[in-house]
C-alpha positions in Angstrom: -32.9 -31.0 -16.2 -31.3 -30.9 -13.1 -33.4 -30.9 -9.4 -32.0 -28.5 -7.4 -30.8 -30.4 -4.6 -28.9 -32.2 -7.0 -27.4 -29.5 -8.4 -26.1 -27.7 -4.7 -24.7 -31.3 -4.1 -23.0 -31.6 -7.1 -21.6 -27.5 -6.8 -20.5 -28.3 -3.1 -18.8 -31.7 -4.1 -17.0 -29.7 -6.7 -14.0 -29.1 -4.3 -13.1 -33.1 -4.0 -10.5 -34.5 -6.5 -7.5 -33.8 -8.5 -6.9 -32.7 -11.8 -9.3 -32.4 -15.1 -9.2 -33.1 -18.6 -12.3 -32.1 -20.2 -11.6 -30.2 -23.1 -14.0 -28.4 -25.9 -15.1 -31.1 -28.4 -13.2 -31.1 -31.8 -14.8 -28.1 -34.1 -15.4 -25.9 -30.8 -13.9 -23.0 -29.3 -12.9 -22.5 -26.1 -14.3 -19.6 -24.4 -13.5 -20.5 -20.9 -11.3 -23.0 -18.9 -9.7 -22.9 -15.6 -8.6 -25.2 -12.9 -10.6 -24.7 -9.0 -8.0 -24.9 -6.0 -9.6 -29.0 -6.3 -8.2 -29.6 -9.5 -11.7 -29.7 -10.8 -11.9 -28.2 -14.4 -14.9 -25.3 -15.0 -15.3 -25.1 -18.6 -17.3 -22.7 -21.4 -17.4 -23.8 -24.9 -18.8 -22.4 -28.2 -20.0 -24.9 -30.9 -21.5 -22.2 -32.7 -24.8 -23.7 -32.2 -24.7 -24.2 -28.3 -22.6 -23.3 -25.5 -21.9 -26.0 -23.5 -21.2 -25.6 -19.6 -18.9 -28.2 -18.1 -17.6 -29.4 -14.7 -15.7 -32.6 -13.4 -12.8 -34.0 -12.4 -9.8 -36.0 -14.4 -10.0 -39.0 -16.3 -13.6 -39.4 -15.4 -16.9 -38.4 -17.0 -17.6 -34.8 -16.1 -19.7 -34.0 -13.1 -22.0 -31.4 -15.1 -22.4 -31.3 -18.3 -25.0 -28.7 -19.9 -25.8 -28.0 -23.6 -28.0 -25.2 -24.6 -29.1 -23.6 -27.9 -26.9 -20.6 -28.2 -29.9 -18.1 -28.2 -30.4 -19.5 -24.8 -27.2 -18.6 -23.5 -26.4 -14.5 -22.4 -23.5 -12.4 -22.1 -22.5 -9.7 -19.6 -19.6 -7.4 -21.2 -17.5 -4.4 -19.0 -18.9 -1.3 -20.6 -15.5 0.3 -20.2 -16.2 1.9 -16.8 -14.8 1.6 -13.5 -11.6 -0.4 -12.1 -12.4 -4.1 -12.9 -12.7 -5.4 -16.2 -15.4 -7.9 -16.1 -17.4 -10.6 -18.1 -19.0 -13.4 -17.9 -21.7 -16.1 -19.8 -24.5 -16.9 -18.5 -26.1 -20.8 -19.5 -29.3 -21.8 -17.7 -30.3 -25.1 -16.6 -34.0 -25.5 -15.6 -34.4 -23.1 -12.7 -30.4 -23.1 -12.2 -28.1 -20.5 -13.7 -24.3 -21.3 -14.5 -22.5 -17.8 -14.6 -19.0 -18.4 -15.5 -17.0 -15.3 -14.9 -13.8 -13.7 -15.4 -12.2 -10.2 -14.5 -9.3 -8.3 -13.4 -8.3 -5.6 -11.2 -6.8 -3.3 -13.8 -5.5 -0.5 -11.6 -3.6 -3.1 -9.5 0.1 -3.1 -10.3 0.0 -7.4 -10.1 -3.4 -6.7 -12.2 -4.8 -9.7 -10.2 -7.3 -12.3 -11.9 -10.6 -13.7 -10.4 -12.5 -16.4 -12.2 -15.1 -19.0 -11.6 -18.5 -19.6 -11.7 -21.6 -18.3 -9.4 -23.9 -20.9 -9.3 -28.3 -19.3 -8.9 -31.1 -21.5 -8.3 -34.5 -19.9 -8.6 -32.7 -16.5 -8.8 -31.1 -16.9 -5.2 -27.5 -17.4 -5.4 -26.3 -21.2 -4.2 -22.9 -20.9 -4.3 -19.2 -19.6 -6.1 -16.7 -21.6 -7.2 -13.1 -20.1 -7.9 -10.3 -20.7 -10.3 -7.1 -21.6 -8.8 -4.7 -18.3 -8.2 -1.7 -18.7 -10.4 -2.4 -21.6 -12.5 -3.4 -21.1 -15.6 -6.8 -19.2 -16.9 -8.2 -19.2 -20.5 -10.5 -16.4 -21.2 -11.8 -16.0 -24.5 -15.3 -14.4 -22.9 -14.3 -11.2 -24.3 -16.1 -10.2 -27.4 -17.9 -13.5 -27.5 -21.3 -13.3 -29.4 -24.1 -13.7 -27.7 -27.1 -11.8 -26.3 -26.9 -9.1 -23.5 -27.9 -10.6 -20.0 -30.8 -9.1 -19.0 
């Protein structure tokens, strides 16, 4: 488990480096993957059993790496309603949340992309880290099954 002092310093250091190349383990789906305005990599992936949540920067161990049982993991879906499409997983650490996101404007004409992760420690938000505009973004939070965020 991560203190949280440790894990602020780790979410403010994210914006430091280049590029990333953590990718899902062999047998596991990608559900998320992006690259921050850093070069650092946030990434979400499904090995049926767990989700794993991890961040880092490339060619080097990643920075956070968090794997929890899937029933421990939670999902917030757009129920159709109103002008952004959005969703997001939700994989706690201790008394730190990880909530990757992902949603677009879909009345926009450019139908612009935001992505990232928010970053809660004892329920009060810490900090947000964004996806790079314009590079690419891969979303596969859609659909995904797990529980409801409460």
């Amino acid at each position: 488990m991560l203190k949280p002092f440790l894990v602020v310093s780790a979410v403010f250091a994210m914006g430091l480096s280049s590029s990333v190349v953590a990718e899902c383990e062999k047998g596991s789906k990608t559900v998320f993957s992006c690259l921050t305005e850093k070069g650092k990599r946030i990434e979400v992936c499904d090995a049926q059993k767990s989700i794993e949540y991890s961040f880092g920067k490339s060619k080097e161990k990643p920075e956070i790496v968090i794997h929890v049982p899937r029933n421990d993991a939670s999902t917030t879906q757009w129920q159709g309603i109103g002008r952004y499409m959005s969703y997001s997983v939700e994989i706690p650490n201790g008394n730190t949340t990880y909530s990757v996101f992902w949603s677009v404007d879909k009345n926009s004409d450019q139908h612009t992309e935001e992505a990232g992760v928010n970053v809660e420690i004892n329920k009060n938000f810490a900090a947000t880290v964004k996806c790079a505009g314009g590079r690419k973004i891969v979303q596969n939070i859609e659909g995904i099954d797990l529980k409801p965020t409460e």
